[in-house]
VOBA-1610 file (N, C-alpha, C; in pm, whole numbers, padded with zeros to 5 digits, always signed):
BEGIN
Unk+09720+08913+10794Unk+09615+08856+10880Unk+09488+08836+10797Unk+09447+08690+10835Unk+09296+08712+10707Unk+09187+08717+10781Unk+09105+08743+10708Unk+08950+08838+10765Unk+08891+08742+10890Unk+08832+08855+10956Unk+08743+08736+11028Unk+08671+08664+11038Unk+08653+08541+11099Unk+08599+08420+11033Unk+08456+08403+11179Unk+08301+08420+11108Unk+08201+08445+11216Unk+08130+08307+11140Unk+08055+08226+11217Unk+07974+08146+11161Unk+07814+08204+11124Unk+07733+08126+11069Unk+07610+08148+11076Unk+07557+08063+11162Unk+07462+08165+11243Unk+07382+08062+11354Unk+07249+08026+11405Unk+07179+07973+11369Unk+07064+07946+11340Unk+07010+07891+11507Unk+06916+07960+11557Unk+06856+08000+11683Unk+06754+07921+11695Unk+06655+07844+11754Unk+06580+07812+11736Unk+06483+07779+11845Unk+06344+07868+11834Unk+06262+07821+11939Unk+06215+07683+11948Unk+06154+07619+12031Unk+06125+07473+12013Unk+05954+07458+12012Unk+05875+07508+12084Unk+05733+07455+12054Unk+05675+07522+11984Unk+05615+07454+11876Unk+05589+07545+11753Unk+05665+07570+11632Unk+05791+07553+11665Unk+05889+07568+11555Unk+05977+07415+11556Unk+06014+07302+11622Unk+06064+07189+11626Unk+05955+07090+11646Unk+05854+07125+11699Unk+05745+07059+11746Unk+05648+07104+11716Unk+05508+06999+11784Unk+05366+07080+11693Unk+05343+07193+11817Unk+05314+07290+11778Unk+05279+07414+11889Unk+05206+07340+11983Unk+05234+07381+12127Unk+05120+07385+12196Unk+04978+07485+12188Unk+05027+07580+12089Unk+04862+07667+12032Unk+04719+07592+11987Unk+04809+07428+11937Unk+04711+07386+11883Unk+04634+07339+11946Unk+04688+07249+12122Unk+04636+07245+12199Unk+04494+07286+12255Unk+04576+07465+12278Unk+04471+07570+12352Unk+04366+07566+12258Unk+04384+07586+12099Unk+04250+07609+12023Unk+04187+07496+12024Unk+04238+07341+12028Unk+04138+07219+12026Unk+04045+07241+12166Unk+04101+07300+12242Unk+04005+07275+12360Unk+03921+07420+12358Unk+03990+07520+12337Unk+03848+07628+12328Unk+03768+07582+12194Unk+03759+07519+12147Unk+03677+07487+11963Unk+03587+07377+12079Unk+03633+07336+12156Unk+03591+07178+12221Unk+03456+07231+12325Unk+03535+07332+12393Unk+03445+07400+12540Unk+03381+07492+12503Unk+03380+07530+12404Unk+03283+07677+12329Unk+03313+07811+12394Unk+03451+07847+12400Unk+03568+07942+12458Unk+03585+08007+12346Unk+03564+08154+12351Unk+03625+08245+12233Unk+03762+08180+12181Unk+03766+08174+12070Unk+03892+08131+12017Unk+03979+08292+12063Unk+04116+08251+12119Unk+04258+08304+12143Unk+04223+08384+12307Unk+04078+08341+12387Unk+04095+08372+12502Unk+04226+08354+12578Unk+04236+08191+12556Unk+04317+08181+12655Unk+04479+08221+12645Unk+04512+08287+12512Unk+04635+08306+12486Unk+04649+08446+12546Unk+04547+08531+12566Unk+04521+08651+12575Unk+04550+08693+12702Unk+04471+08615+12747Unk+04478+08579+12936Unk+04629+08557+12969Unk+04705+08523+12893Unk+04818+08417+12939Unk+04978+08558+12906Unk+04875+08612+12773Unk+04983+08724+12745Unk+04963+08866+12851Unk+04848+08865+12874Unk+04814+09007+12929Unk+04876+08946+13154Unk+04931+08867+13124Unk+04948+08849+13263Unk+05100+08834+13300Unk+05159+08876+13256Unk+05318+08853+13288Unk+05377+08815+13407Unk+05332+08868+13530Unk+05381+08796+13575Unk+05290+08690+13684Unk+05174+08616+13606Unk+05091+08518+13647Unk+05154+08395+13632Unk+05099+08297+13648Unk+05152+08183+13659Unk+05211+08125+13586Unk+05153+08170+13441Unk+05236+08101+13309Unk+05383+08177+13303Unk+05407+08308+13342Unk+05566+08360+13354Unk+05653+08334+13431Unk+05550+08285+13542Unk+05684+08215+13659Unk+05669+08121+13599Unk+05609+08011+13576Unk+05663+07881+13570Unk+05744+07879+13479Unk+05728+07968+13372Unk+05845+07937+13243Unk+06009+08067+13304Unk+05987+08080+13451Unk+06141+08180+13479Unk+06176+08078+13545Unk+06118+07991+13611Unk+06145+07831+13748Unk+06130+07892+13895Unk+06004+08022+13857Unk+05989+08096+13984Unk+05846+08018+14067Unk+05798+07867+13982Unk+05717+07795+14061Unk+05749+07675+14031Unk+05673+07554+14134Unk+05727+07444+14123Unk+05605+07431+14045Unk+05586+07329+13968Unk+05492+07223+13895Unk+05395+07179+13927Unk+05289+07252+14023Unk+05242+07133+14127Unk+05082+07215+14167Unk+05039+07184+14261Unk+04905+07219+14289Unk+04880+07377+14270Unk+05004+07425+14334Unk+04968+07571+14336Unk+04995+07637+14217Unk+05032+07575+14137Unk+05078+07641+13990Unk+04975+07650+13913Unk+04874+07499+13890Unk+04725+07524+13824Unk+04644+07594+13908Unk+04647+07631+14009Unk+04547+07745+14103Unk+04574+07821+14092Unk+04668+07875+14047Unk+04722+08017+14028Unk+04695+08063+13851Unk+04713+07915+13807Unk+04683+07943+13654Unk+04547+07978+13611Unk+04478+07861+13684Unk+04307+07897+13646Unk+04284+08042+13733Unk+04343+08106+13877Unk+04315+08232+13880Unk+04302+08346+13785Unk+04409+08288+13679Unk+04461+08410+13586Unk+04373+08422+13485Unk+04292+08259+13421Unk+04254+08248+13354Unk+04077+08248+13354Unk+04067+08299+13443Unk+03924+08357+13501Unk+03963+08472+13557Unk+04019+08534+13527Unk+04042+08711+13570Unk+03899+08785+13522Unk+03845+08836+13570Unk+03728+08861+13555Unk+03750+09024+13449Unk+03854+09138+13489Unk+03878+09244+13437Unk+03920+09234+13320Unk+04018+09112+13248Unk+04077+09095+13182Unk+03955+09040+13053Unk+03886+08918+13127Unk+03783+08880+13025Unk+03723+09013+12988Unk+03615+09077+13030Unk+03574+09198+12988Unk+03600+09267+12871Unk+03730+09323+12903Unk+03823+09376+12820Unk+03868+09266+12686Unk+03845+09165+12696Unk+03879+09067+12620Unk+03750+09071+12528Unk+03628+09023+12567Unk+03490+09019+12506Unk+03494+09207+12463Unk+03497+09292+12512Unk+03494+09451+12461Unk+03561+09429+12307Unk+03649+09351+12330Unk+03769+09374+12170Unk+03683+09264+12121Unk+03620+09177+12148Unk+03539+09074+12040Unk+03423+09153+11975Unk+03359+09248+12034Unk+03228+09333+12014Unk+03298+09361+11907Unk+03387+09464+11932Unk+03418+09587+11878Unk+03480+09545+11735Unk+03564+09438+11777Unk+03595+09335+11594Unk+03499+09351+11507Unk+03352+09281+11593Unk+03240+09199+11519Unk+03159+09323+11469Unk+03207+09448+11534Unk+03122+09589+11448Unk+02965+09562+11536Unk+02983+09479+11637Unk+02829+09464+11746Unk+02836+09570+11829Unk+02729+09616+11888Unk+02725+09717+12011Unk+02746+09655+12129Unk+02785+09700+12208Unk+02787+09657+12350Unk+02947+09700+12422Unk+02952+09691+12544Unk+03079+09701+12627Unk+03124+09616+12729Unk+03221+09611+12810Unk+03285+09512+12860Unk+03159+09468+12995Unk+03092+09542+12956Unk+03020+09529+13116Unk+02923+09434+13128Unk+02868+09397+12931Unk+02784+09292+12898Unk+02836+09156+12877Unk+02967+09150+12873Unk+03014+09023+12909Unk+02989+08893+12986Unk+02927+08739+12934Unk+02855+08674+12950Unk+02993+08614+13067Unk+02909+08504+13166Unk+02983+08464+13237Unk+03099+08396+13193Unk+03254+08401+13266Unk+03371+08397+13226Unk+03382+08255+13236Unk+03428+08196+13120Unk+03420+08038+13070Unk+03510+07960+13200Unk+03442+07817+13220Unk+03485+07773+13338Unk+03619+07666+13283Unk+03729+07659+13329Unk+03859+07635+13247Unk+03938+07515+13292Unk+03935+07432+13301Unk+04025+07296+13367Unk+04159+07355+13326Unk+04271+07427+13417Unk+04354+07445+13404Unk+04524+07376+13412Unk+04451+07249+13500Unk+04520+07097+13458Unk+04503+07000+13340Unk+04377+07039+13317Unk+04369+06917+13170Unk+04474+07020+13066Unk+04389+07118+13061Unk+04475+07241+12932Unk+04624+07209+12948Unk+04743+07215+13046Unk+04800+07212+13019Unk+04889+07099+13029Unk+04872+06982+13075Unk+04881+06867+13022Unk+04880+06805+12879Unk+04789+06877+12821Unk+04710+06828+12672Unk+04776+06911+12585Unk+04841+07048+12629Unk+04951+07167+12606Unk+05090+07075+12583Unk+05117+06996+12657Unk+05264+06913+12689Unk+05253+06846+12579Unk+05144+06759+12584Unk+05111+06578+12522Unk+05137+06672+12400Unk+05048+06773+12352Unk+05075+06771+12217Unk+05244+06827+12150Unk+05281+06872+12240Unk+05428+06931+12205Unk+05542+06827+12209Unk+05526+06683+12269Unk+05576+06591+12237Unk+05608+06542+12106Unk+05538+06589+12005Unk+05512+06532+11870Unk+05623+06628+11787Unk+05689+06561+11714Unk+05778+06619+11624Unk+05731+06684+11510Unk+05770+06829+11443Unk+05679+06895+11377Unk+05713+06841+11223Unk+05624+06757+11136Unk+05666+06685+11034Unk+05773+06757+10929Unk+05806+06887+10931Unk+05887+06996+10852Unk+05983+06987+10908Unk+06011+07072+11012Unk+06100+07106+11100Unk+06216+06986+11160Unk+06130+06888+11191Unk+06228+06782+11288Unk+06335+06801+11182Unk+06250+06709+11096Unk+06348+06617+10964Unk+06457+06715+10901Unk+06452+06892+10888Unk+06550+06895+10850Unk+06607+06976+10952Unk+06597+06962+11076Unk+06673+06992+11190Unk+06751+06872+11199Unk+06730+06817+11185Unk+06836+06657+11186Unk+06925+06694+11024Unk+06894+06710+10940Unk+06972+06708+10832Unk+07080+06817+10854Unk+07029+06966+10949Unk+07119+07032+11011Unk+07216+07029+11083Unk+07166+06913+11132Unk+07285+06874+11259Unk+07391+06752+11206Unk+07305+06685+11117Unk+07449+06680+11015Unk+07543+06750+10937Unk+07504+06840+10891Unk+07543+06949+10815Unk+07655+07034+10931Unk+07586+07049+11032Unk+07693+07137+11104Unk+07782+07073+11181Unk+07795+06904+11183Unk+07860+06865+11247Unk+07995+06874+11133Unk+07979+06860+11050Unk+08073+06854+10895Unk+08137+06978+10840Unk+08058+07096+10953Unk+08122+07262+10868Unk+08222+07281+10952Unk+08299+07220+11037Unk+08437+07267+11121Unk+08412+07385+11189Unk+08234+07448+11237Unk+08213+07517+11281Unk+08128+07656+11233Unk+08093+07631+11079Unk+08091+07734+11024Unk+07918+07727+11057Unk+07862+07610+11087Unk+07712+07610+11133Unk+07721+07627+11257Unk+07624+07676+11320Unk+07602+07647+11476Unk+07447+07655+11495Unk+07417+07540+11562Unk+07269+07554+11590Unk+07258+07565+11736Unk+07146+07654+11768Unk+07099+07681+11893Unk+06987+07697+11923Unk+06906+07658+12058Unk+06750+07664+12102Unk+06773+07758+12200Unk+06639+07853+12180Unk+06598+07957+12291Unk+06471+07909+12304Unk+06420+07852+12429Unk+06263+07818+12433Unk+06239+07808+12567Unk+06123+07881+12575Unk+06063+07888+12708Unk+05982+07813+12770Unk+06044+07742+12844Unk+06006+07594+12918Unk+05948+07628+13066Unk+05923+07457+13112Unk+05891+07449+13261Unk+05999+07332+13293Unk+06016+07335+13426Unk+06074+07229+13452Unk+05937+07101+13486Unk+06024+06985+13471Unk+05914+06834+13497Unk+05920+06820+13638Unk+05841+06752+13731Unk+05916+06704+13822Unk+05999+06585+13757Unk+06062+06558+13893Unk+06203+06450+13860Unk+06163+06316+13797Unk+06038+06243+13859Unk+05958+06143+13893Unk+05862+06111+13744Unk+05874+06281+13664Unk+05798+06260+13499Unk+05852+06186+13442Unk+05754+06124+13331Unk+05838+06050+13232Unk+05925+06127+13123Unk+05865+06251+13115Unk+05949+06354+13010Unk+06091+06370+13079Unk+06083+06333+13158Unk+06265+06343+13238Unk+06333+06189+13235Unk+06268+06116+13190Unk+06271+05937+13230Unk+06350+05875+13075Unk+06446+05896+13056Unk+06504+05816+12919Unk+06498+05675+12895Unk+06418+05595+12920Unk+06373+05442+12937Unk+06213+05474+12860Unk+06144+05631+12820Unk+05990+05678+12817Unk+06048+05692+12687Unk+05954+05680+12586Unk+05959+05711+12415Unk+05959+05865+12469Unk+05911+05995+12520Unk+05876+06096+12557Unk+06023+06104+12607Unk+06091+06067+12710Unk+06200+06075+12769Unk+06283+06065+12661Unk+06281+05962+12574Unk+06415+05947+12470Unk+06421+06079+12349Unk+06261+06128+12335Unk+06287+06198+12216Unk+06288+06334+12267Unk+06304+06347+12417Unk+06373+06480+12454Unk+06488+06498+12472Unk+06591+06398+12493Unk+06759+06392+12505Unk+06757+06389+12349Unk+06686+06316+12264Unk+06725+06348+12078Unk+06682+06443+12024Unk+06648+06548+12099Unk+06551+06665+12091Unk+06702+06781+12114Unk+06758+06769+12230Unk+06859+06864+12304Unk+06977+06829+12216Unk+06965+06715+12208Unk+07119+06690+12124Unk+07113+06731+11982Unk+07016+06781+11945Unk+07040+06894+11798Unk+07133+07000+11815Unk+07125+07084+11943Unk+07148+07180+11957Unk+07339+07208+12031Unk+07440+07299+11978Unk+07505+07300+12022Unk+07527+07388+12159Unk+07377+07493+12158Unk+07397+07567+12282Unk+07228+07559+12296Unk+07187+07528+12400Unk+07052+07522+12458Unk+06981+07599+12559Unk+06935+07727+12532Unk+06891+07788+12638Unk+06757+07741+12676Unk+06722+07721+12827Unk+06575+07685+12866Unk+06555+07830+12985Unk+06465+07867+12948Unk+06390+07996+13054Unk+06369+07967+13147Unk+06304+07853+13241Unk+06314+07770+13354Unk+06422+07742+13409Unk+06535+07728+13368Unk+06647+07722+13401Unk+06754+07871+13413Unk+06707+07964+13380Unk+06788+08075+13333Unk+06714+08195+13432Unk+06604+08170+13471Unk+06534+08246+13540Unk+06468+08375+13470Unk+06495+08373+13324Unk+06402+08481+13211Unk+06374+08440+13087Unk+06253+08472+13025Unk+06176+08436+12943Unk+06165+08517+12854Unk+06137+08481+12675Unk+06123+08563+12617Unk+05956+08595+12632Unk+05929+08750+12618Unk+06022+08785+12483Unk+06123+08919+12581Unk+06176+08875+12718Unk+06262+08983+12823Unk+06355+09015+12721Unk+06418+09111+12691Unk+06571+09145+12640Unk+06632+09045+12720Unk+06737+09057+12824Unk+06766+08950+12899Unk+06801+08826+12868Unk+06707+08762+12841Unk+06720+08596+12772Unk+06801+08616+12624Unk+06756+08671+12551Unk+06821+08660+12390Unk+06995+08729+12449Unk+06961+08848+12561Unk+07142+08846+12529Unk+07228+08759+12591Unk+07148+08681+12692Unk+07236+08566+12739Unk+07243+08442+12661Unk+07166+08446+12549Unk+07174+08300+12473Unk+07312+08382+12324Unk+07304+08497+12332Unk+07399+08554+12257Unk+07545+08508+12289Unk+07562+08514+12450Unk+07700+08495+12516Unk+07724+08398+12495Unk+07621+08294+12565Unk+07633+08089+12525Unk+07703+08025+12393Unk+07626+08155+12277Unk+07665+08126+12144Unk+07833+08180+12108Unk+07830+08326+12179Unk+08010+08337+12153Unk+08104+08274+12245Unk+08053+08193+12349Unk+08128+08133+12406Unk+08186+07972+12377Unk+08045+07954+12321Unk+08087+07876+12255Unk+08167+07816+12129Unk+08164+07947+12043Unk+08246+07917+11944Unk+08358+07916+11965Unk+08438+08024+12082Unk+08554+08079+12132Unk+08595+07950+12162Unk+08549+07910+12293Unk+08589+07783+12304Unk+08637+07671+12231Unk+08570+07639+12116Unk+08593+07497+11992Unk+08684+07591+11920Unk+08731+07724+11907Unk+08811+07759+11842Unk+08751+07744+11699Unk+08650+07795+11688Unk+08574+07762+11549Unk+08581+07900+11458Unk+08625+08064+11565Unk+08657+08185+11501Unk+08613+08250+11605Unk+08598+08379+11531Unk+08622+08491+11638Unk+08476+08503+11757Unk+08405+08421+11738Unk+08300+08448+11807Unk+08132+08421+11762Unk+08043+08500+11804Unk+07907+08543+11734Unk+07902+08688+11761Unk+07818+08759+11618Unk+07787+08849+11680Unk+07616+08864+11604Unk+07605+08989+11682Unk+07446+08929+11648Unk+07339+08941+11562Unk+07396+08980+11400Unk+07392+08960+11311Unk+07451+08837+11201Unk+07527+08763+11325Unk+07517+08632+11251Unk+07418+08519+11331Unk+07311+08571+11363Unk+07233+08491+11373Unk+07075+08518+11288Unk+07045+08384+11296Unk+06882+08404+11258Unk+06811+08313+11346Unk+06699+08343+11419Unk+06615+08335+11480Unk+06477+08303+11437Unk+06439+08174+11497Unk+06312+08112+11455Unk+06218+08129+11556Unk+06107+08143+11521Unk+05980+08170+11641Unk+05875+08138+11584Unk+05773+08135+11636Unk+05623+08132+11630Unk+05487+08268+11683Unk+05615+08338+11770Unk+05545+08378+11828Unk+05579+08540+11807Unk+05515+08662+11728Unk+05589+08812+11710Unk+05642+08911+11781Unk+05586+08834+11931Unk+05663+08956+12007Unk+05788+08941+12056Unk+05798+08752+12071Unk+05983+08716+12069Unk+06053+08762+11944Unk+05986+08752+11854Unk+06063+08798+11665Unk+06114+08937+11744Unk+06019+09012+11774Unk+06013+09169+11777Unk+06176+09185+11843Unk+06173+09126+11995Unk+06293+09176+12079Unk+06399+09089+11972Unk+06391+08973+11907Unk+06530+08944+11844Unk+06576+09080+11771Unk+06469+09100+11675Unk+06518+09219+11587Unk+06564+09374+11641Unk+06505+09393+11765Unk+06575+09468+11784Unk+06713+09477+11851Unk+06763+09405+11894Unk+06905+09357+11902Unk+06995+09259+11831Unk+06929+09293+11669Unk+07003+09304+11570Unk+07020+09141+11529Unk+06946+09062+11587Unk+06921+08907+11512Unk+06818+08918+11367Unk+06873+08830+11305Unk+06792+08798+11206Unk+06695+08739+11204Unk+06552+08700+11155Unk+06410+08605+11209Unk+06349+08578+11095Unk+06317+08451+11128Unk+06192+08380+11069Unk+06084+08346+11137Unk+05927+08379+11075Unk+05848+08334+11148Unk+05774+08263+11081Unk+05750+08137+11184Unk+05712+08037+11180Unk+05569+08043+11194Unk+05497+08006+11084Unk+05334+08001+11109Unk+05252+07892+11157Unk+05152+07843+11232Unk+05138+07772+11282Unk+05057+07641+11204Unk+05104+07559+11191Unk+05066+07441+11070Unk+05165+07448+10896Unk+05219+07553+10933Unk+05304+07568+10778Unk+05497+07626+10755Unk+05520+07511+10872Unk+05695+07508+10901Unk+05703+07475+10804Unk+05711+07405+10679Unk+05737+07390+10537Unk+05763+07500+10511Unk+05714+07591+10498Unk+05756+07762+10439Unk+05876+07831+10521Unk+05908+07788+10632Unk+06009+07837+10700Unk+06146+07760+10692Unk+06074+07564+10677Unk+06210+07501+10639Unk+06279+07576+10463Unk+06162+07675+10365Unk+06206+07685+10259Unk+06275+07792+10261Unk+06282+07877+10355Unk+06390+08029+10417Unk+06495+07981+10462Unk+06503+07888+10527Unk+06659+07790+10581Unk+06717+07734+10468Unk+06634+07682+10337Unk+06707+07642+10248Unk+06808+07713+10146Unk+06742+07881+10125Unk+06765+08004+10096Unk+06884+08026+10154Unk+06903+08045+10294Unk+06971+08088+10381Unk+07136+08040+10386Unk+07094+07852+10381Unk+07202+07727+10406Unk+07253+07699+10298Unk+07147+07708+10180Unk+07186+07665+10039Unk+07192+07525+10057Unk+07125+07411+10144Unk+07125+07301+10191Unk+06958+07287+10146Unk+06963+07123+10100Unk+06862+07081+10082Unk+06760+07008+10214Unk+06683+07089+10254Unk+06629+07095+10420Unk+06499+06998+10388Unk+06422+07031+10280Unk+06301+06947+10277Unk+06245+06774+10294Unk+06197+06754+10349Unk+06208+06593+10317Unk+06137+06536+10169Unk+06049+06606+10131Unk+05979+06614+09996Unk+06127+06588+09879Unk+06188+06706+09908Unk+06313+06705+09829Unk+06402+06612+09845Unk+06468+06550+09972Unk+06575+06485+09981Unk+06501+06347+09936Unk+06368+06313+09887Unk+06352+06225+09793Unk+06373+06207+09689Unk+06354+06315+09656Unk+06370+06321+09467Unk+06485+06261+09436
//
């Protein structure tokens, strides 16, 4: 009997790591509105289960009550405090949460609209040799497997991001079709960085191989895992995935760990030469 045959499987978050982050978003508009830089990420992390966690489990619809609930979160008055307390205390200034200037006033529809628009854009590193990947693994009889874990919203039906006739619409079906197993958090009802989500995108992945008959499975050290973000890295690693993290403006350094990894020439710089 000969050994067992596991592929390598390369995981991949999508905004931020396939696309340009929506981080860059949030910071153009706090740099714009004169908003502590990483308020609003802060707000968004310290609230789990506020509006930004349901919408990315599909525990809200898209719609009026979702930005009212968002800008609630994002004017939390206890949270700012505590937020400006850790800016003092950085800056080596005196003061406490109690001197905290009034809590910045937040268009929580433009933000995340302008959050979307920019995540539309293909990340100039990443796309190009995510496509060279998906040639590559269409050609390994299985021995590649690519997969997305990313924590989404759903569109309504009526968006153009759902509309394949929309440049936006087309380069999200050429977006999905990289991937041989696609997990969306909106759809799955959990988000990273839950345990939960990574072990169900684990199953997707051994089920899928089982299925194409490509070998014995995944397990979960044959994967590696791309992110942007350390506290999704954190739960991969501890259930034994492999990770790369992706820094924000410098996927070039992460397409050069895939090249390491694949022994495939991933760069577009390179596949000129």
């Amino acid at each position: 009997m000969g050994a067992a045959v596991y592929p390598t499987v390369l995981l991949f978050d999508i905004g931020g790591v396939c696309v340009v982050s929506p981080f860059q978003a949030i910071l153009d508009y706090e740099k714009k509105n004169g908003i502590p830089v990483g308020w609003v990420n802060h707000s968004i992390a310290h609230s789990p289960s506020g509006a930004w966690g349901k919408i990315e489990r599909g525990q809200m619809l898209l719609d009026k009550s979702f930005f009212a609930e968002f800008k609630r979160d994002l004017t939390n008055e206890k949270l700012w405090r505590e937020y400006h307390a850790k800016l003092k205390a950085r800056s080596g200034k005196p003061g406490g949460s109690e001197e905290a200037p009034p809590i910045p006033d937040i268009n929580s529809e433009q933000l995340f609209w302008e959050m979307m628009r920019i995540a539309r854009n293909p990340d100039p590193h990443m796309f190009p040799a995510l496509k060279r990947l998906r040639r590559a693994a269409d050609a390994s009889e299985g021995k590649l497997v690519l997969g997305a874990l990313s924590n989404t919203t759903i569109f309504p039906p009526e968006h153009p991001f759902n509309d394949p006739s929309t440049v936006d619409g087309r380069f999200n079906a050429e977006l999905r079709s990289m991937f041989d197993v696609h997990v969306s958090s909106a759809h799955v009802g959990m988000r990273k960085p839950e345990k939960g989500i990574y072990e169900y995108a684990l199953v997707r992945l051994h089920e899928f191989v089982k299925l194409k008959g490509y070998g014995m499975g995944v397990r979960p050290q044959d994967i590696t895992f791309l992110d942007d973000i350390g506290t999704n890295l954190r739960t991969a690693k501890q259930l034994g995935f492999n990770t790369i993290k992706v820094q924000l403006g410098k996927a070039n350094l992460a397409v050069a760990e895939l090249e390491k990894l694949t022994g495939l020439t991933l760069s577009s710089e390179k596949a000129q030469l």
